[in-house]
C-alpha positions in Angstrom: 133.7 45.3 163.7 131.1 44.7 160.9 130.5 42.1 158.6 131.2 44.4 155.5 133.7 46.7 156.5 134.4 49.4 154.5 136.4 52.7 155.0 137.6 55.6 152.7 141.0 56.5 152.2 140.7 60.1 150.9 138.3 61.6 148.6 134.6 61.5 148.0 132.8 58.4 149.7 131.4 55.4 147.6 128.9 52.8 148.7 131.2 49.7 149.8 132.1 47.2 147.0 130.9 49.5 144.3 133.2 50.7 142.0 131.0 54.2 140.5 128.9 57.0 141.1 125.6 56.2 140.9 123.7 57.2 137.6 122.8 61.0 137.3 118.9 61.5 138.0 117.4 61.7 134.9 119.3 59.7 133.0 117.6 56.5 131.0 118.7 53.2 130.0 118.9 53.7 126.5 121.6 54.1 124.7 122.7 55.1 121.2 123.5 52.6 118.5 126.4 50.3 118.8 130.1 51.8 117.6 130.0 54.5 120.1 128.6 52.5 123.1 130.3 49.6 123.5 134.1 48.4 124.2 134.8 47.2 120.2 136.0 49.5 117.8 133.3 50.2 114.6 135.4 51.3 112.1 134.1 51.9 109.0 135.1 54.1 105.8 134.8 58.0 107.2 132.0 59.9 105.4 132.7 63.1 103.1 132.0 65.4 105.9 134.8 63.4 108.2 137.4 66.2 109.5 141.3 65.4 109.2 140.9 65.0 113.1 137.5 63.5 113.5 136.7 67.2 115.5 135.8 70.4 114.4 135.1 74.1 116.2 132.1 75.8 114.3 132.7 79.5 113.1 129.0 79.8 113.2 128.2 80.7 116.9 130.5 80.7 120.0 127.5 79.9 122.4 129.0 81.4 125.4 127.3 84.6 125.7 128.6 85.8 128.8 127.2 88.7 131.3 124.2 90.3 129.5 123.3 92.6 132.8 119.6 90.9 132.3 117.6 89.6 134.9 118.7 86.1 136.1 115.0 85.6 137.9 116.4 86.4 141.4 119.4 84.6 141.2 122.8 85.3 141.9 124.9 85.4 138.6 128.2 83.6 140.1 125.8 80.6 141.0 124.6 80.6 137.3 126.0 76.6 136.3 127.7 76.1 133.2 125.4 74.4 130.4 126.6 72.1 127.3 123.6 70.7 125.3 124.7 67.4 123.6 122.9 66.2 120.7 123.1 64.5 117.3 122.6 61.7 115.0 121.3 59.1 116.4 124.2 56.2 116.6 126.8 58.9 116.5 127.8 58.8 120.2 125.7 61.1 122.1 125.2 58.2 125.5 129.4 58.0 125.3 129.7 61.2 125.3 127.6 61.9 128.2 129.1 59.1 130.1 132.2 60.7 129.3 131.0 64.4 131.1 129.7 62.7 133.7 133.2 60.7 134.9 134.3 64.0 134.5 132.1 65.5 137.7 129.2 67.0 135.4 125.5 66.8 136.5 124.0 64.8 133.5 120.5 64.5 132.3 119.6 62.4 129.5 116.3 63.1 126.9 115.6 66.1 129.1 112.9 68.1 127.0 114.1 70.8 125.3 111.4 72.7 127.2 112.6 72.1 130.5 116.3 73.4 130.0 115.7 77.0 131.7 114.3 74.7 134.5 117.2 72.5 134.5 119.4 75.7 134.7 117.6 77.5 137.2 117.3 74.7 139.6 121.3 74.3 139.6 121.7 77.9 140.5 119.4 77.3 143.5 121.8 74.5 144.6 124.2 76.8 146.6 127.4 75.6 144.2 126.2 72.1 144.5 125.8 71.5 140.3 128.2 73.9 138.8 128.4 72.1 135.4 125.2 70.8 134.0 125.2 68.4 130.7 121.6 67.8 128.8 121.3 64.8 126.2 118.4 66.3 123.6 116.9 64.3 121.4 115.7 66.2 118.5 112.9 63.7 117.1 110.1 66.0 116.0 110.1 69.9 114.6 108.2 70.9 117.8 110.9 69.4 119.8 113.2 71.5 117.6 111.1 74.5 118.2 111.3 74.4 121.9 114.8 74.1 121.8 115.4 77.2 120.1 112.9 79.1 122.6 115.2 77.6 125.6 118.3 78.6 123.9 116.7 82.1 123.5 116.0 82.0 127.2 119.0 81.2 128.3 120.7 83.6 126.0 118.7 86.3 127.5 119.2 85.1 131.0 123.3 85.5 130.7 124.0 81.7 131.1 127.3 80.2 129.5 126.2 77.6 127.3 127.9 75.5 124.7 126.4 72.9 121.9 128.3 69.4 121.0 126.9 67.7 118.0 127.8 64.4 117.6 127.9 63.3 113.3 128.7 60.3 111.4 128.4 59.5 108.0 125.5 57.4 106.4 127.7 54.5 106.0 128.7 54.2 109.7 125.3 54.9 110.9 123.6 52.2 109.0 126.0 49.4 110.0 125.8 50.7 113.5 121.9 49.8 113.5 122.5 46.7 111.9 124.7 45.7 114.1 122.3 46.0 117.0 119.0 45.0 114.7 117.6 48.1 115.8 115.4 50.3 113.8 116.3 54.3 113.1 114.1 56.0 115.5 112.0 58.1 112.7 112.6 55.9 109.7 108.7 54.8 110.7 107.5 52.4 107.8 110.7 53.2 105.8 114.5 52.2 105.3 116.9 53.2 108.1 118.7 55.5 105.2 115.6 57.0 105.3 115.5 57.6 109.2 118.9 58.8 108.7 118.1 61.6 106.5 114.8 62.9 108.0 117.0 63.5 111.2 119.9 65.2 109.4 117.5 67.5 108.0 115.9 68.1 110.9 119.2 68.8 113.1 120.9 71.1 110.1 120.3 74.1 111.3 121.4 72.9 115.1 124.6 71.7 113.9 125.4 74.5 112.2 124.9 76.6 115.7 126.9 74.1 117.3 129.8 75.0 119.4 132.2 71.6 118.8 131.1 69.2 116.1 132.7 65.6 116.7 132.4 63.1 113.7 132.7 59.8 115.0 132.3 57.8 112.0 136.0 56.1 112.3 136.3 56.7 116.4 135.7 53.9 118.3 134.8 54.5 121.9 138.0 55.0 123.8 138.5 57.3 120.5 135.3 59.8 121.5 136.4 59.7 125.1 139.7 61.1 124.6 138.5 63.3 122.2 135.8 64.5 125.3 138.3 64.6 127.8 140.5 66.8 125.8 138.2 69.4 125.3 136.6 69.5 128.9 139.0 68.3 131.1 141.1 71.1 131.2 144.3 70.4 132.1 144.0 68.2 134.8 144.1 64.0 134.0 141.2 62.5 133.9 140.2 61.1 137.8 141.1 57.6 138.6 139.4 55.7 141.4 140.2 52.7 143.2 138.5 50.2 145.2 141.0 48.2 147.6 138.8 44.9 148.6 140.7 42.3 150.5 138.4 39.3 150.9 139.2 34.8 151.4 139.4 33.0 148.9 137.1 30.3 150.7 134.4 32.4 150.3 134.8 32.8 146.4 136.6 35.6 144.0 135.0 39.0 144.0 133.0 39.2 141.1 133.7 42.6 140.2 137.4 42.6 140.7 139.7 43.6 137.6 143.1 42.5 139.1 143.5 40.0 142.2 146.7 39.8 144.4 147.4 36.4 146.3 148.6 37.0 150.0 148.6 33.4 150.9 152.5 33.4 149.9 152.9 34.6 153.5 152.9 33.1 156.7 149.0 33.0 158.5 148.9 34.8 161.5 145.9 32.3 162.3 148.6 29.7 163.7 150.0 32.5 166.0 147.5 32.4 169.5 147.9 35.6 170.1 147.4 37.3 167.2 144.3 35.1 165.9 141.7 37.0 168.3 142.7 40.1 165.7 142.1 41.1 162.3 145.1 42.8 160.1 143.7 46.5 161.1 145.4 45.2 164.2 149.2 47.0 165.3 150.6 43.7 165.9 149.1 41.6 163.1 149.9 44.6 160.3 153.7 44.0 161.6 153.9 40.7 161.8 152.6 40.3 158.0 154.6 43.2 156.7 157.8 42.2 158.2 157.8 38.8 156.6 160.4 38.0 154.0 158.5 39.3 150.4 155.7 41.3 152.1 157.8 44.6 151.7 159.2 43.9 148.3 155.5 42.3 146.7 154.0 45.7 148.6 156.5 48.1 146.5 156.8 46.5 143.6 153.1 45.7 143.1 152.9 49.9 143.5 154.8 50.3 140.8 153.0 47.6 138.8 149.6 49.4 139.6 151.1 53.4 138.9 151.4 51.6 135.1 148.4 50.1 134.8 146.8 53.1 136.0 148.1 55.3 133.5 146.6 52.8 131.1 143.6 52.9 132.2 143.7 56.1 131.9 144.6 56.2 128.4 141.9 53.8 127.8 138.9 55.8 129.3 138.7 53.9 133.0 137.9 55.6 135.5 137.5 53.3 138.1 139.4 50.0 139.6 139.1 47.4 141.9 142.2 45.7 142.8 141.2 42.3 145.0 143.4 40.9 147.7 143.4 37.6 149.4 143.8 35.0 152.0 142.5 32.6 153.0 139.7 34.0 155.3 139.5 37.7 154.6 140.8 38.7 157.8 145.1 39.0 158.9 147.0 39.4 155.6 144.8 40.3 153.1 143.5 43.2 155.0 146.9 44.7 156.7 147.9 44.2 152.9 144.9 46.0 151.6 145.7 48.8 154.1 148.9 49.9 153.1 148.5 49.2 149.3 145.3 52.0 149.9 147.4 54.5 151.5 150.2 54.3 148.7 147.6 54.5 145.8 146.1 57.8 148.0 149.6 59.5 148.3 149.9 58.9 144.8 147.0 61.0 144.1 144.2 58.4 143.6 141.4 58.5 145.2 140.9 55.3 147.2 137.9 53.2 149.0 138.8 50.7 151.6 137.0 47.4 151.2 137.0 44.7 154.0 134.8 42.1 152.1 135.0 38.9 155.0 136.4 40.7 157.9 134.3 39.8 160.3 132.2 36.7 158.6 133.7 34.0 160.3 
């Protein structure tokens, strides 16, 4: 038995004691202006392009341009991925929504140069199926950045690919006090105002929003707000995917600091004090019994089911895709770990998809 035992449930594998994926290659640390990034709301006054909805479909272009019957450069035309090119003001969202593409199983690549697109794309038909859905982050900051973009969407165009364009807009107002808010500069106001930024960029990305597929204004969405709005136009009709981390661990060896709820099992008798069930840890037969049958270990393990299918709908509601639920007694190894167990295989017949965490199993 190891000292850091961990074991899926069902599902893709994760790393043990993580709770995500790791970042998508490509991707930088940066991220856009505050109101769109964080966990507050920024709520200011919409601007006068603001939709009753915050979202609009463009009439201009449909971007998907289906089969053309040109040549795809030797590759198949089933293994062609699907492309959406995400891109905006600066501030507006365009991190979030990435973020929110990539919870949702998309291959994401942030400030990828326009250039490099028809790369992007080819590559992810070369990976046998592996990257079906490919998301790029492009930051227009420059008219030959602008005029690359429109070559790569000319390529792809000609190449048959399936592509779609999300802009991401806010008004002035919401923009400024979104940079404010984080004291950072607009990234081409150079010597200027950041009102001045602003409206070098708009001008600069009018012609791409009006080609865009799905325009989203976030000036009154906070970021839960942009999520939902994400999910509902590229989750289809499945819920967006919830994932759980089980950890047991002692509490003599301190809290887990990534845990977001945290179950006591030391209500229940210590199978410690019983000699022959000491030598064993709760994966044990015997020691899984022995916890389960004592009075309030069935009724806390049903009950605290139900408590988690409710909390898991709100995270859901709330943009979370992932859990750790932290159980414990006093050493990590008999209750909180037969606990552990069949709280995981409940959470995994209710459709979650659930990692198996044995934190001090094994440590003393």
């Amino acid at each position: 038995m190891t000292e850091h035992e961990t074991r899926p449930t069902t599902g893709r594998e994760h790393a043990a004691g993580t709770t995500g994926r790791e970042p998508a290659a490509g991707t930088t640390a940066r991220e856009d202006a505050a109101g769109t990034t964080g966990e507050g709301a920024v709520p200011p006054a919409a601007g006068p392009d603001r939709q009753d909805d915050g979202a609009q479909v463009s009439t201009g272009s449909t971007g998907s341009t289906g089969s053309t019957g040109k040549d795809n450069g030797g590759v198949p035309e089933a293994a062609i991925p699907e492309l959406v090119i995400i891109s905006g003001m600066s501030g507006a969202g365009r991190s979030t929504a990435a973020k929110c593409l990539e919870d949702l199983g998309w291959f994401v690549v942030d400030n990828l140069p326009p250039a490099l697109i028809p790369t992007m794309v080819e590559l992810g038909a070369r990976s046998q199926g592996n990257v079906a859905r490919i998301a790029v982050v492009v930051d227009v900051r420059g008219r030959r950045f602008f005029d690359n973009l429109r070559e790569s969407l000319a390529d792809l165009d000609a190449r048959g690919v399936t592509r779609r364009i999300v802009f991401l807009e806010s008004s002035d107002e919401a923009l400024v006090r979104r940079f404010e808010s984080v004291r950072r500069p607009h990234p081409l106001q150079g010597d200027g105002r950041i009102v001045d930024g602003i409206a070098a960029e708009r001008e600069l990305l009018r012609e791409l929003r009006g080609d865009a597929d799905l325009v989203i204004d976030t000036s009154s969405l906070n970021v839960h707000e942009l999520r939902a709005k994400m999910d509902a136009q590229f989750a289809g009709e499945e819920e967006p995917e919830l994932r759980a981390t089980v950890m047991s661990f002692g509490f003599k060896y301190g809290l887990p600091v990534d845990a977001d709820l945290v179950a006591d099992m030391r209500f229940l008798p210590n199978p410690h004090w019983v000699p022959e069930l000491r030598p064993f840890t709760g994966l044990n037969e015997e020691v899984s019994a022995y916890v389960l049958n004592q009075p309030g270990a069935k009724e806390f393990l049903d009950r605290y089911a139900e408590l988690l299918q409710l909390v898991a709908a709100g995270y859901r509601r709330e943009g979370k895709r992932y859990v750790t639920i932290a159980v414990g007694c006093t050493g990590g190894k008999h209750r909180s770990v037969a606990m552990s167990e069949k709280l995981a295989a409940r959470l995994a017949a209710e459709g979650v998809e659930t990692v198996v965490v044995h934190r001090d199993m094994g440590r003393e």
